[in-house]
N, C-alpha and C positions, 0 to 999 in steps of 0.2 A: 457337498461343500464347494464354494466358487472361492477360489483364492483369487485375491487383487493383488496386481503389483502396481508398484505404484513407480508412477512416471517420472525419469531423471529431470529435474531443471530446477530453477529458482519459483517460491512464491514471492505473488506482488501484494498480496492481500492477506484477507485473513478467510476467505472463500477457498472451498477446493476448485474452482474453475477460475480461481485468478494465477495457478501454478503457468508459468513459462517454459518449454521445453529448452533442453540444448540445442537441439536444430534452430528452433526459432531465434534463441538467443544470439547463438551462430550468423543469422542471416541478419537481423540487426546488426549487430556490430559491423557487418560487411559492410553493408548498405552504409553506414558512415566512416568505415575506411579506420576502424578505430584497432582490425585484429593487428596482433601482435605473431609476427611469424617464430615460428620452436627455434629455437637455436638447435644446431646440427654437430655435435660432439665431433662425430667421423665426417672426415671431411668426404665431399662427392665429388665422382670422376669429373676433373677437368678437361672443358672445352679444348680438343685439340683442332689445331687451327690448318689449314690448306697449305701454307707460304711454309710454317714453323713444324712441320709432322707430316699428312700424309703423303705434297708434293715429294721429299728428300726422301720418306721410307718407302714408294714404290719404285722412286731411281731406282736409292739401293739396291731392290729385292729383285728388280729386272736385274742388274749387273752380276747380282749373286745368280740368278737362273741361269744365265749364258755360259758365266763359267762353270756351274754343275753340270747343266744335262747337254746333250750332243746336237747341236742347232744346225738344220740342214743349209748345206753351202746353195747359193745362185751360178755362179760361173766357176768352174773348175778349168785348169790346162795342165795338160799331161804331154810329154813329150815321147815318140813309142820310137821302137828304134828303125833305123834304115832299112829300106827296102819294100816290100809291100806287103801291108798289115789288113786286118779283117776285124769290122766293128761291131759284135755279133750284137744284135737289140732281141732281148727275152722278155714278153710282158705272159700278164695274167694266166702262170702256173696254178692258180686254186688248189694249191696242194691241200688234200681233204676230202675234196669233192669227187663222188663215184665215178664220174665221166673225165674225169682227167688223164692224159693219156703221159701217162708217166714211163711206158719206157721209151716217148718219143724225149720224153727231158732228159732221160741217161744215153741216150743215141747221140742226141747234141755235142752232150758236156763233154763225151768221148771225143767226138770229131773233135770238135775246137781245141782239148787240151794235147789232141794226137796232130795238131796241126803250129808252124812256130807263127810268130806273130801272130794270134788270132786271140784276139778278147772280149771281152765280156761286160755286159749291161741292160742289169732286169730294171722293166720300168714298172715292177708294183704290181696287187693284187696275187703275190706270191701264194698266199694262204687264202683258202677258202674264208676261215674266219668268224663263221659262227658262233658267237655263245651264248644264244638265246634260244626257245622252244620256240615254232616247232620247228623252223631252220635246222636247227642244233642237229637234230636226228637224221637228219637227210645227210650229213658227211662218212665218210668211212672212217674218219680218226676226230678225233676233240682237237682244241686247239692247242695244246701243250704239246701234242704229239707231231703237230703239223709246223709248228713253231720249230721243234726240233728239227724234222725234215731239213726245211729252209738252211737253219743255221748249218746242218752238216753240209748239204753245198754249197754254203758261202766260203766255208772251210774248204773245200775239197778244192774247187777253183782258187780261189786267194790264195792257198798252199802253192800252187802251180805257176802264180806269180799272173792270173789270166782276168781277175776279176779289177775295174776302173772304178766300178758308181752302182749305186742302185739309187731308185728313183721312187718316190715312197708312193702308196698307190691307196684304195679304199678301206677294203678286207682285207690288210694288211697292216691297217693301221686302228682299228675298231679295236683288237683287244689292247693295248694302251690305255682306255678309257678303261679298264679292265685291273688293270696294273703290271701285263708283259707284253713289254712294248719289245717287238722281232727287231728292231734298230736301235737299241740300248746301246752302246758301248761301241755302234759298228767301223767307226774310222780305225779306234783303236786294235781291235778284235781281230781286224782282216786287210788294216791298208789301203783302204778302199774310201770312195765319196759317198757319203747318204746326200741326197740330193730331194728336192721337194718342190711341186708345186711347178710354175715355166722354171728348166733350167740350161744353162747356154754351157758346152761343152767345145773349149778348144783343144784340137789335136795339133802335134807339130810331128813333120816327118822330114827331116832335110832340112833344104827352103821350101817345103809344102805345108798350108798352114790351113785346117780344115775347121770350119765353123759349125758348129753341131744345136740345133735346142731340141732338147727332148722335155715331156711329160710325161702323165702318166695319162691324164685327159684334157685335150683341147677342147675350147668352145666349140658349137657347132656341130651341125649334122645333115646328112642328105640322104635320099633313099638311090638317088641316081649319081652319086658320087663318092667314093668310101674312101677317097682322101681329101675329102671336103674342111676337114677343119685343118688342115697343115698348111693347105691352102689358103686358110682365112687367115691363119697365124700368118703366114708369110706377108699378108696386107701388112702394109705402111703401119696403120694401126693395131698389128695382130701380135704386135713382142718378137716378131722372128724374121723381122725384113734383113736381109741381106746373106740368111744365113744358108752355105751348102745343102744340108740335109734337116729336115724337118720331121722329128718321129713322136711319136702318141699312140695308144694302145685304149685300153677299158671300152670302147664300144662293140666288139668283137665283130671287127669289119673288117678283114685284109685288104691293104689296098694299096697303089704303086702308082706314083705320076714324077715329070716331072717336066721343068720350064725355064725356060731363059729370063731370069731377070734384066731389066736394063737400071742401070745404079748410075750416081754421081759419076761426070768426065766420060758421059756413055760408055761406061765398064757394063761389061755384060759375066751377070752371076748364075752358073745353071744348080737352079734350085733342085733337089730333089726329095719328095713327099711322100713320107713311108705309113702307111695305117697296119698296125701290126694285127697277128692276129691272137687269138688263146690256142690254150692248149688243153680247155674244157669243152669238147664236143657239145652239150648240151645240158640242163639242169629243170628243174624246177616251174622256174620263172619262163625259161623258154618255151615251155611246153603247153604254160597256161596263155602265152601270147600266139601261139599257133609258128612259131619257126621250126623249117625246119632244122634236122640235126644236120651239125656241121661237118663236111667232110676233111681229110686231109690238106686237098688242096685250099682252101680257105682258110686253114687253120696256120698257125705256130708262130715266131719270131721271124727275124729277115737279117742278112747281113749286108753291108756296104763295105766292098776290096776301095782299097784306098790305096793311090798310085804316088812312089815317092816322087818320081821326076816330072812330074807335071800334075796339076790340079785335076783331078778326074776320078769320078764314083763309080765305081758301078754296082750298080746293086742284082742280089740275088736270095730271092724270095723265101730259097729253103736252105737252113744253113746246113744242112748235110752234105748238101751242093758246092756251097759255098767254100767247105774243107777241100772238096776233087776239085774247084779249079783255084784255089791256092796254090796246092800242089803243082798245079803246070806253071803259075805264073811263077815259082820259085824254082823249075827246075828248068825255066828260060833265060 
């Protein structure tokens, strides 16, 4: 048996093929503009306009973000006290990773905290950082665990009254994207500067007034110069013209120079251009690029003795060093 259904619309006739569908019906009346639109009981979302809504609710919600979450400073000034002090620069701990040479990081934190005036400023890359496969599995700890690490020596130093800034870096800032972010709360937590990105650091010591930019990574790079980007920074154009000391870290390229600027009124500024180093001998990535592994002497942070009675750096490459001639310049 064939069942018919029979088709919705109007007849025009008294024929079964004079029947009109709805669709069709539909299209004629369009075609002369004759439809009648439904009335809409519930009203529909109104047009929010640029000028009257979203311009004033994204002000707003910038203004609310600033005062919620912890927004890293540009220029900091700290005032240290008399006499001659020590600026110790710590970058890329990768605390996690197998080849980090971690009791060279507890040898430091001794010196400096067993030395008076000498402090403290990691430029990032603290935490290895991982937390994705197959990366993930190559660390000795996860990130929660490594995240802790960090915080206890942000503690341990801050307690001692030794730590200034930290200066935010890559793998150190990846789990954030995550939801724990290692710089949460940190002005608060420790008294100290989370800093980000180009940031300019004045010290005062006296009348000695020392101009600092640090990052975490400068533009630029060379194979035949491994303070090639402090250098560039220090160009006219590089964000860092006129400043004493110029530091940067994340290439894993130790490196020391330094140069006479000539400034406005032929003032002459002697620049000094620190490329720090890690304190991850070797990983992964290294290995599939053919470097070799890195020794001590290429490796770790740097300090710069900074002299109260007259404008004067000197820098010194390892800071366990850096503690023994403290020592004599403070027992002269």
């Amino acid at each position: 048996m064939v069942i018919e259904y029979m088709k919705e619309g109007i007849y025009r006739g008294p024929n079964e093929k004079d029947i009109a569908s709805l669709s069709q019906i539909r299209k004629e009346y369009a075609l002369r503009g004759e439809i009648i639109a439904p009335e809409f009981i519930t009203p529909l979302p109104f047009d929010r306009g640029f000028k009257d809504y979203y311009s004033p609710k994204f002000i707003k919600r910038a203004e609310d973000f600033k005062e919620i979450f912890e927004i890293p400073n540009n220029h900091v000034e700290i005032r240290l006290p008399d006499g001659v002090n020590a600026l110790n620069l710590i970058p890329d701990l990768h605390v996690g990773a197998g080849f980090t040479h971690y009791k060279r990081i507890e040898q430091e934190t001794d010196v400096i905290l067993g030395t008076p005036n000498s402090y403290i400023v990691y430029l990032g890359d603290l935490t290895e950082g991982f937390h994705w496969n197959p990366a993930q599995s190559r660390m000795i700890e996860q990130t929660p665990e490594q995240l802790k690490y960090v915080r206890s020596l942000f503690k341990y130093v801050a307690d001692a009254g030794r730590l200034l800034a930290v200066v935010g870096g890559d793998h150190d800032t990846w789990s954030e994207k995550m939801g724990a972010g290692l710089y949460d709360g940190f002005a608060e937590t420790y008294g100290a500067h989370y800093l980000r990105g180009m940031s300019y650091l004045t010290l005062y010591m006296g009348e000695q007034e020392y101009n600092i930019t640090l990052a975490h990574k400068l533009p630029g790079n060379s194979i035949y110069n491994n303070t090639h980007p402090q250098m560039r920074a220090a160009n006219r154009h590089g964000g860092a013209y006129g400043s004493h000391m110029i530091a940067s870290a994340h290439n894993h390229k130790k490196g020391y120079s330094t140069d006479t600027v000539k400034g406005f009124g032929n003032q002459r500024i002697d620049a000094h251009y620190a490329a720090l180093g890690p304190y991850k001998s070797q990983d992964d990535y290294s290995m599939k690029h053919g470097w070799a592994e890195q020794q001590a002497k290429e490796m770790y942070g740097a300090s710069f003795i900074l002299l109260p009675d007259r404008n004067e750096v000197i820098y010194q490459k390892s800071i366990v060093r850096a503690g023994e001639e403290m020592d004599r310049w403070q027992k002269d």
